[in-house]
C-alpha positions as CSV (number, residue, x, y, z in Angstrom):
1,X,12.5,-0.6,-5.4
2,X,12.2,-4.1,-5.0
3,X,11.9,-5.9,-1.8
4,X,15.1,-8.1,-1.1
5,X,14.4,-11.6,0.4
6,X,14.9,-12.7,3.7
7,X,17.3,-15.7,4.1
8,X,18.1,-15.9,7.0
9,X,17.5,-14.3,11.2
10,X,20.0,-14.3,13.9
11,X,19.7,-13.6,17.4
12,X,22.5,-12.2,18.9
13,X,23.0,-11.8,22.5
14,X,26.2,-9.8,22.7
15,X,26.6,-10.3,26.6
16,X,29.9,-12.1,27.0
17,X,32.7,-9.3,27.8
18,X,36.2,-9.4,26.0
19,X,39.1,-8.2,28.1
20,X,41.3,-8.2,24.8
21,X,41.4,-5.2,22.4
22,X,42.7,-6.7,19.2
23,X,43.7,-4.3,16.6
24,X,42.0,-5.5,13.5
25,X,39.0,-6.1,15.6
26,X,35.5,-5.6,13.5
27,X,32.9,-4.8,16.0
28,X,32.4,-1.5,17.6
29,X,33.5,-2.7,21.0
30,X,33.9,-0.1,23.4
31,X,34.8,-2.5,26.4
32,X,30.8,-2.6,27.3
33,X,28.8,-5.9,26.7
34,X,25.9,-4.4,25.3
35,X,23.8,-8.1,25.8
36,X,21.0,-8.6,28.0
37,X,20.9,-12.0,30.8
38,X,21.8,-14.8,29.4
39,X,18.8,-17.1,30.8
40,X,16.4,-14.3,30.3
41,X,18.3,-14.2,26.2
42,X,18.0,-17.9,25.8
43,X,14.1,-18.2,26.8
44,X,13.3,-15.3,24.3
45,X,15.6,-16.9,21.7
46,X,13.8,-20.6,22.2
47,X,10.3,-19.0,21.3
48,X,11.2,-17.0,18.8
49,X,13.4,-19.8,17.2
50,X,9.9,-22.0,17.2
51,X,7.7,-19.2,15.8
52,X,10.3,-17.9,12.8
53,X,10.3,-21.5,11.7
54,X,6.8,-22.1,11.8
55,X,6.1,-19.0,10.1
56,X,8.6,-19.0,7.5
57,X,9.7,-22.3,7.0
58,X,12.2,-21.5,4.4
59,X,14.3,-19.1,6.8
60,X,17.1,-20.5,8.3
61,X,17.4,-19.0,11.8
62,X,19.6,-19.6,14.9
63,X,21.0,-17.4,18.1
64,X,24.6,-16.0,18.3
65,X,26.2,-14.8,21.4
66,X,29.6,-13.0,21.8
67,X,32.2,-10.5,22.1
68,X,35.3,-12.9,21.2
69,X,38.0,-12.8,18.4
70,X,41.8,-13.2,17.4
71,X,43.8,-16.5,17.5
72,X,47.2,-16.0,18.9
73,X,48.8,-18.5,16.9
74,X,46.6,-18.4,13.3
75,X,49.0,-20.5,11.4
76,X,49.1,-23.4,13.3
77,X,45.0,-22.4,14.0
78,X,45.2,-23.2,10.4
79,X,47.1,-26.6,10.1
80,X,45.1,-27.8,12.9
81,X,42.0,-26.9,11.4
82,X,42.8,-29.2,8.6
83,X,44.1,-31.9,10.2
84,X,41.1,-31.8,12.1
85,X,39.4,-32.1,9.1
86,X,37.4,-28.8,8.8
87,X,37.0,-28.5,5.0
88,X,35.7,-24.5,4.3
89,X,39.0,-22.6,5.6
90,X,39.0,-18.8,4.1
91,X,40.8,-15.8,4.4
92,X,38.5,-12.9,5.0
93,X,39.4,-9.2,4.5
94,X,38.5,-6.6,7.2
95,X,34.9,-4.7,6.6
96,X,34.6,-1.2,7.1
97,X,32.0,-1.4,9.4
98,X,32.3,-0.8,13.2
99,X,35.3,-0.5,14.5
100,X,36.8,-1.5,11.0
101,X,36.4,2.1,10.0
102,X,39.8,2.8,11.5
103,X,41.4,-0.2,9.0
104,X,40.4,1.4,5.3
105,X,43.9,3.5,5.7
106,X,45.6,-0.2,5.4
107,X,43.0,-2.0,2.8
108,X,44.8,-5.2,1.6
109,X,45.9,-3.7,-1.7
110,X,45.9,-5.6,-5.2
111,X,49.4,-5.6,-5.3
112,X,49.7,-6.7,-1.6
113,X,48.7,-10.2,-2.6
114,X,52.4,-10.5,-4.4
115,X,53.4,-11.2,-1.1
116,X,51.1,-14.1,0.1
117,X,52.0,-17.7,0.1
118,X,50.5,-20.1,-2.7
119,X,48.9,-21.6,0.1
120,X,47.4,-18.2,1.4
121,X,46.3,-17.0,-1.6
122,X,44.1,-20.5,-2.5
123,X,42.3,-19.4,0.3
124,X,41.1,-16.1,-0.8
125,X,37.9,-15.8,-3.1
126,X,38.8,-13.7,-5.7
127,X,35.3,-14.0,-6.9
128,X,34.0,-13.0,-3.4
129,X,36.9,-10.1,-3.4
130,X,37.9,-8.0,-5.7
131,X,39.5,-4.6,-6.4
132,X,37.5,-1.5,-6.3
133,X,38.4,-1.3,-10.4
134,X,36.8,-4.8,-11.0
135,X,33.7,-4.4,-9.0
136,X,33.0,-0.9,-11.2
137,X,33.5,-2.5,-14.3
138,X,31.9,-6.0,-13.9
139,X,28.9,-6.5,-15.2
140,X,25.4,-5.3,-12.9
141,X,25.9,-6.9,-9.2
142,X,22.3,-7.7,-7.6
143,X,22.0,-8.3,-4.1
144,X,20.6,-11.9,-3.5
145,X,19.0,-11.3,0.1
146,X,19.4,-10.1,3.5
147,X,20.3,-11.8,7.0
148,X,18.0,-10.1,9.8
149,X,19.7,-9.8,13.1
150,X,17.9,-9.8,16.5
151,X,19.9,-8.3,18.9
152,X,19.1,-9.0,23.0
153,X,19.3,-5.7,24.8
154,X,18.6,-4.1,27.9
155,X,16.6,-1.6,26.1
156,X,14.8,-3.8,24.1
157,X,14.4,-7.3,25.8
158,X,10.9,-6.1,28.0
159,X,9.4,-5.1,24.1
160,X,10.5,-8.0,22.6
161,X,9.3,-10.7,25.4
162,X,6.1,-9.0,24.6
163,X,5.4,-9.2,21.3
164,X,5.5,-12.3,19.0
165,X,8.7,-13.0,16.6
166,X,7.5,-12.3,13.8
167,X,5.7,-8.5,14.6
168,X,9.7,-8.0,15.7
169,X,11.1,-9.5,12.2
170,X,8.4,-7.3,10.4
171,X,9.5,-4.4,12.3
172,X,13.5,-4.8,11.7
173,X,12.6,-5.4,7.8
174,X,10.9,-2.4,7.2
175,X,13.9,-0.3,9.1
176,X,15.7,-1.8,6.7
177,X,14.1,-1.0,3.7
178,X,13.8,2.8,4.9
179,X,17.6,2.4,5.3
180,X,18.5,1.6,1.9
181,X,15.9,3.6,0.5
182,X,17.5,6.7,2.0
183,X,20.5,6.2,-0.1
184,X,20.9,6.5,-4.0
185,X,21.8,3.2,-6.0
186,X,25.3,1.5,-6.3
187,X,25.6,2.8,-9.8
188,X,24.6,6.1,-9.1
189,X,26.9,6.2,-5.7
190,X,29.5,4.5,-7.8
191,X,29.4,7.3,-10.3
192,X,29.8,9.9,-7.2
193,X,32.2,8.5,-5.3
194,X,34.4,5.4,-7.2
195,X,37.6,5.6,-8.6
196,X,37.8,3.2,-11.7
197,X,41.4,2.7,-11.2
198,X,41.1,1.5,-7.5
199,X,43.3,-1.2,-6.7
200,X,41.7,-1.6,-2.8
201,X,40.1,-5.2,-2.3
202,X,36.8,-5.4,-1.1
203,X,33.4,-7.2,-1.0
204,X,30.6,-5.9,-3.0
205,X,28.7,-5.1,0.1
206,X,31.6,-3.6,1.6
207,X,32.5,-1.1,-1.0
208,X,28.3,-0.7,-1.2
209,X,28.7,0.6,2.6
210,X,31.9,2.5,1.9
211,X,30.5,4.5,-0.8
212,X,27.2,4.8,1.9
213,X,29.2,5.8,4.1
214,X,30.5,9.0,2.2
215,X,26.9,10.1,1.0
216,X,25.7,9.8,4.7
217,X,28.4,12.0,5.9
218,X,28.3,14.5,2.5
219,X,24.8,14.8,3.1
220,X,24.1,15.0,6.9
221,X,22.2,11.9,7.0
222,X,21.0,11.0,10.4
223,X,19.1,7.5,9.9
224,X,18.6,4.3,12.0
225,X,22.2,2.1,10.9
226,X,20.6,-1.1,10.4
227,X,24.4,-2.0,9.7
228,X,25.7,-1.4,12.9
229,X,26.4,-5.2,14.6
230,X,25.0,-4.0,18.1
231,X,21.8,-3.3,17.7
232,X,18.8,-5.2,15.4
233,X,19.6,-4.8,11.9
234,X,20.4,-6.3,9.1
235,X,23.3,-7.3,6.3
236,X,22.8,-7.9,2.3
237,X,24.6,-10.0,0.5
């Protein structure tokens, strides 16, 4: 199997409570941070920041801190947005990892898009997202690297403040690889599990984990989820 690059690391520090419970909310928020201190996060993150970059130049790396989603006025989030200038404005569809799992029942639909605006639908990639049918029937797809994520824990900081960066990179890589190597191909899980005729809209990597998702749970398979956003992991793209 070959090794997918590394592009880019994140450190996440996922300390910052959120007292709303939105209903197309993506994380697996269970009304716990799951973060470490913030001080104690941002000295860790300062040193390993330095030592990522001077040990793999090429790597772009930076530190993330959260729980917080959900505009209550999107639209006018929108207009503002470009009158402010922004100029990379997208509409996303939901993932079906974390807490996402609950919103593949309601999967934006090909025939759902009928009912956007002009102005809606410019924003969405149809290259970036398309139905299950398209994805199955497109030519091979290959996977152009990996984003490592670092996440701060109480469980973890002590470990981490003792080791060097890139011994904790190494580390989260090689879960990674054991995680993908536990599964079969996209071809061969597509042959399992897809339906040629599907009309759902979805990422590549997203219907990659969908059909991931079914073999781990046809199979009993009890592995580290490098995919789960609250812990170190990763995501392919």
């Amino acid at each position: 199997m070959k090794t997918i690059q590394t592009r880019s690391i994140t450190i996440q520090n996922l300390c910052v409570p959120c007292f709303n419970r939105c209903r197309y909310c993506l994380l697996s928020w269970d009304g716990k941070a799951v973060g470490t201190e913030w001080e104690r996060s941002i000295i860790l993150a300062e040193r390993f920041i330095k030592e990522i970059k001077e040990a793999r130049p090429g790597v772009t790396v930076s530190f993330f801190y959260g729980y917080s989603m959900e505009h209550p006025n999107l639209i006018t989030a929108i207009q503002t947005l470009r009158r402010l200038g922004s100029k990379k404005i997208t509409l996303f569809i939901p993932h079906g990892e974390g807490r996402g799992k609950s919103l593949n029942s309601i999967r934006l639909q090909q025939q759902d898009l009928s009912v956007l605006s002009p102005d809606s639908l410019k924003l969405l990639n149809r290259d970036l997202y398309r139905t299950e049918s398209e994805w199955l029937n497109a030519p091979e797809i290959k996977e152009a690297g990996r984003a490592i994520i670092i996440s701060l824990r109480a469980e973890n900081i002590e470990n981490y403040e003792n080791r060097d960066a890139l011994s904790v990179v190494e580390e989260i890589e090689a879960l990674e690889e054991e995680y993908y190597q536990a599964f079969p191909g996209f071809n061969e899980l597509a042959r399992e599990y897809g339906d040629r005729n599907g009309k759902s809209l979805y990422r590549f990597r997203d219907l990659y984990h969908h059909y991931r998702t079914l073999y781990a749970s046809d199979h009993k398979l009890d592995i580290y989820d490098v995919t789960d956003e609250r812990q170190s992991g990763s995501r392919r793209y």
